[in-house]
Phi, psi and omega in degrees: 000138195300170208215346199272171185336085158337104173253177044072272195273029190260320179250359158299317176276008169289316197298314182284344162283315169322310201285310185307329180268337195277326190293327172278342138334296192293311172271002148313287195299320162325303175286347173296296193292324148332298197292295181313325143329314197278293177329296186299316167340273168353267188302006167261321184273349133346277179298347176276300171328292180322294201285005146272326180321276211311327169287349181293277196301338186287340200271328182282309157310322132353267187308323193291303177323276160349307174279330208274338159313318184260348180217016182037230169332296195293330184309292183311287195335301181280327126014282199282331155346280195284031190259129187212158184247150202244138186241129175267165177221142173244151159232177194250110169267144159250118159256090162063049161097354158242189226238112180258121180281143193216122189288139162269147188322071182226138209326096191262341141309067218269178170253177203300294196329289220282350174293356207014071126240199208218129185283015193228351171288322173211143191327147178291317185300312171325310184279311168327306186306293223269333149301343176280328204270325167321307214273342177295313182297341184314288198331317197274345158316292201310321199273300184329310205267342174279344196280348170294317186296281180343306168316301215262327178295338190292328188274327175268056174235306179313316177315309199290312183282337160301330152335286175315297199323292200312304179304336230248300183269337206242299223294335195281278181334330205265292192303322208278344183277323189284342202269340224251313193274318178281341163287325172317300179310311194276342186280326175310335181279307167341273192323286162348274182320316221269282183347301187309314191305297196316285178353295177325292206298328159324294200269350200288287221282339162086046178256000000 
């Protein structure tokens, strides 16, 4: 912070940087409280997700035993059929100026057309088994891309409030003290002047 000779107009621009940091202050914290606002949003719907996952995956593993006990061979066999290859695509959400990345959502879950096959070709538990484990791969999309969002919001949230601190603990206090030394200063010079003038004026009257 400048150091030189306190003027007049050394604390008119102090004051508006003063006044200029607290106002990016206010809206720093705004967008904190934004972020955060996102953030806990993220993890409840995070934690709801798991826990359908989990009941997903208990019921598909269930259901999985189960066929391959009643169909062996055909279980694998069709298994091996259905192997695909899956392309995820990210796109960039802006949250209050930062750039969260987010997989977009897509349907990993197909119907008999697109399994090309014939429902009458394979066991109902089968197509059943293997509609579960879809709807498991959705979940397990959904959930990467909010714990990716999470990841990334959690860190400018950590960023934002070292800001605040620093401004808050360091840069306000540090400003609001130089503006406080230079009216001292300058009210002293005041006093000084006013003193010189009388003096003058004392000896001009020959008192």
């Amino acid at each position: 912070m400048e150091k030189s000779a306190p003027t007049r107009q050394q604390l008119l621009v102090l004051r508006e940087q003063f006044d200029a940091t607290r106002k990016g202050l206010d809206l720093l914290k705004s967008k904190r409280e934004a972020l955060m606002k996102e953030f806990f949003d993220i993890i409840e719907e995070s934690v709801e997700m798991r826990e359908d996952l989990t009941g997903l995956l208990s019921r598909s593993f269930r259901d999985l035993e189960r066929s391959r006990a009643l169909n062996g061979f055909a279980l694998e066999s069709f298994a091996h059929a259905a192997k695909r290859k899956i392309n995820l695509d990210i796109r960039v959400r802006n949250v209050w100026g930062v750039k969260v990345p987010e997989i977009e959502e897509t349907a990993l879950t197909r119907s008999l057309e697109a399994r090309d096959i014939s429902p009458v070709g394979e066991r109902a538990e089968v197509i059943e088994v293997a509609a579960g484990f879809e709807k498991a791969s959705d979940l397990i999309v959904r959930i990467a891309s909010k714990e990716v969002m999470l990841s990334r919001v959690g860190e400018m949230i950590k960023s934002d409030t070292r800001k605040i601190n620093a401004i808050t603990e360091m840069m306000l206090p540090a400003m609001n003290r130089r503006i406080k030394y230079i009216e001292r200063v300058l009210e002293e010079r005041e006093r000084e002047e006013v003193f010189r003038l009388k003096r003058y004026k004392s000896k001009r009257h020959g008192l």
